[in-house]
C-alpha positions in Angstrom: -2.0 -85.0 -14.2 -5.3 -84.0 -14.5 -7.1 -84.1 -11.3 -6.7 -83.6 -6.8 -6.0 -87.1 -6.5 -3.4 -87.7 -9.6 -1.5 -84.7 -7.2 -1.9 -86.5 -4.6 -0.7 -89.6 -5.9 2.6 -87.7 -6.9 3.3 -86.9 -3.2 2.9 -90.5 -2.3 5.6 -91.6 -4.3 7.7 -89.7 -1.8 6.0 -90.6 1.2 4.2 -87.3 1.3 0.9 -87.4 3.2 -0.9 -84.0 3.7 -4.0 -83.4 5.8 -4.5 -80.5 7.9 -7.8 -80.7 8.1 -9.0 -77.4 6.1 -9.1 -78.2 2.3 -7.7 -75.0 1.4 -5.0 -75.2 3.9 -4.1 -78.6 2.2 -4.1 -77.1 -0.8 -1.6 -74.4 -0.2 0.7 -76.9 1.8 0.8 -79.1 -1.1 1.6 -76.2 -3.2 4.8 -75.3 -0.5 5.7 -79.4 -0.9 5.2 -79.3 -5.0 8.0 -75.9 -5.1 10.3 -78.1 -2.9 10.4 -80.9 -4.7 10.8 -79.3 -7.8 13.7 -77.4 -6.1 15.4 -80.1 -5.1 14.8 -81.8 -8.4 13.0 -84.6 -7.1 10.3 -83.7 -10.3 10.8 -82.1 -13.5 9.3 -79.3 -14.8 6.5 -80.3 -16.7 5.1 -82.1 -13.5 5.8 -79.6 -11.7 3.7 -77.1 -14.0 0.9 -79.9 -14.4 0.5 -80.4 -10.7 0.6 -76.9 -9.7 -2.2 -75.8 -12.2 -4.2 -78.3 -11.0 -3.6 -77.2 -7.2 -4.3 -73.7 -8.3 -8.0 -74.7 -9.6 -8.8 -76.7 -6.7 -7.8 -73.7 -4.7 -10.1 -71.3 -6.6 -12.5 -73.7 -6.6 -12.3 -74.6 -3.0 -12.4 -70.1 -2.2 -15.2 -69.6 -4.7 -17.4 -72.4 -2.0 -15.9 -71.3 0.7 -17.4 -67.9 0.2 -20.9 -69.2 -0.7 -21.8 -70.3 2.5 
């Protein structure tokens, strides 16, 4: 997992479909949905850690622009 879309992909398997219309507000609902599902053992570990360091560099990537304008 390796990129936005590879998470997002993940979420579809479960018929997970976020958009709230902010990117950064998609970002840290997708992080809430990822912890869930990892609670309720839906995904193991390792894609759990995969897809929430990949949703943590979109969201500092997504700040860092965010501030620029």
């Amino acid at each position: 997992m390796r990129t936005m879309y590879d998470v997002q992909q993940l979420f579809k398997r479960f018929g997970i479909f976020i958009y709230v219309g902010n990117r950064l507000w998609d970002i840290e609902l997708m992080m809430i949905e990822l912890k869930q599902l990892e609670e309720a053992g839906l995904i193991d570990k390792q894609e759990y850690v995969k897809a929430m360091l990949v949703l943590k560099h979109e969201h500092h990537l997504e700040e860092d622009y965010q501030e620029g304008q």
